[in-house]
N, C-alpha and C positions, 0 to 999 in steps of 0.2 A: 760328791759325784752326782751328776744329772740324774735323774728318776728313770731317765727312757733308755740311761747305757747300762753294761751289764759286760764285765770281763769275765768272760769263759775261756781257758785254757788257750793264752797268750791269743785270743780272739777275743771283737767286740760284737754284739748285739747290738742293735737300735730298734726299738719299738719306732716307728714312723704310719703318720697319719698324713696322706695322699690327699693333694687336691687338685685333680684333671681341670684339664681348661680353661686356666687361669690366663692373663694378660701375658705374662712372661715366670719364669723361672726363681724361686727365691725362697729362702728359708727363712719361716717366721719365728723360731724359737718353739719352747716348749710349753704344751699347753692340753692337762691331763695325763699327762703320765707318756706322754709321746712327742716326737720331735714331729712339727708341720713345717709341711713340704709342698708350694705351690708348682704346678708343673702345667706348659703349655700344652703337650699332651694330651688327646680322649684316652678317656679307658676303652679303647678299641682293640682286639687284637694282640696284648702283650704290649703297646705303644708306649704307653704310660710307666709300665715296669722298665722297658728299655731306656725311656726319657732320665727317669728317677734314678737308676745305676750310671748312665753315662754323665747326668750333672751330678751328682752328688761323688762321681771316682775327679772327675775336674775339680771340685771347691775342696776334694782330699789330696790332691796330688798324688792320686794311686794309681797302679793300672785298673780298666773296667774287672779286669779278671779274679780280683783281691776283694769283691763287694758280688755276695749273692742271695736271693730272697730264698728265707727259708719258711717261712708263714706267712700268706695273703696274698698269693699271685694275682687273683681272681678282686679282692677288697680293697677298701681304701687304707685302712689297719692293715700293714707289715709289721714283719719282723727281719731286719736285714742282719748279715754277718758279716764283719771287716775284719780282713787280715792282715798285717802288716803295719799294723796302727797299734797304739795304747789309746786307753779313753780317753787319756787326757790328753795326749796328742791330735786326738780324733774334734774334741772337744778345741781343743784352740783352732784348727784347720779350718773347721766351720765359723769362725768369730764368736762363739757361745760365749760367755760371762761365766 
């Protein structure tokens, strides 16, 4: 299993490292102990948190409703929670290795 997932009672964790204001949208793999996440995004406002649950519930085939920040609203370092996923389902859905 990835370093950054973490199955909590038929829930997933993902430690994720944010990066605002990138060119476009795209997940770079893991790197520290955390899954990177470029996102077109400012961290303005909640934008960034909105951006990163609405692309990241698209590349899961979830609803938005099923992924919510439980650590780091405010930071680049999250901690998000997935419902409706196994890691390892969660883990292919993203193309992860």
């Amino acid at each position: 299993m990835h370093p950054f997932l973490k199955e909590l009672d038929g829930k997933v964790h993902i430690e994720i490292k944010v990066q605002p204001r990138s060119s476009r949208n795209q997940i770079l793999g893991e790197q520290d102990g955390a899954l990177r996440v470029k996102l077109t995004a400012p961290p303005v406002d909640g934008e960034a948190n909105q951006a990163l649950l609405a692309f990241l519930a698209g590349q899961l085939k979830i609803p938005r409703k099923n992924l919510r920040i439980i650590r780091g609203e405010s930071s680049r370092q999250k901690l998000l929670e997935v419902t409706g996923l196994s890691g390892s389902d969660l883990v292919k859905r993203l193309g992860l290795p």
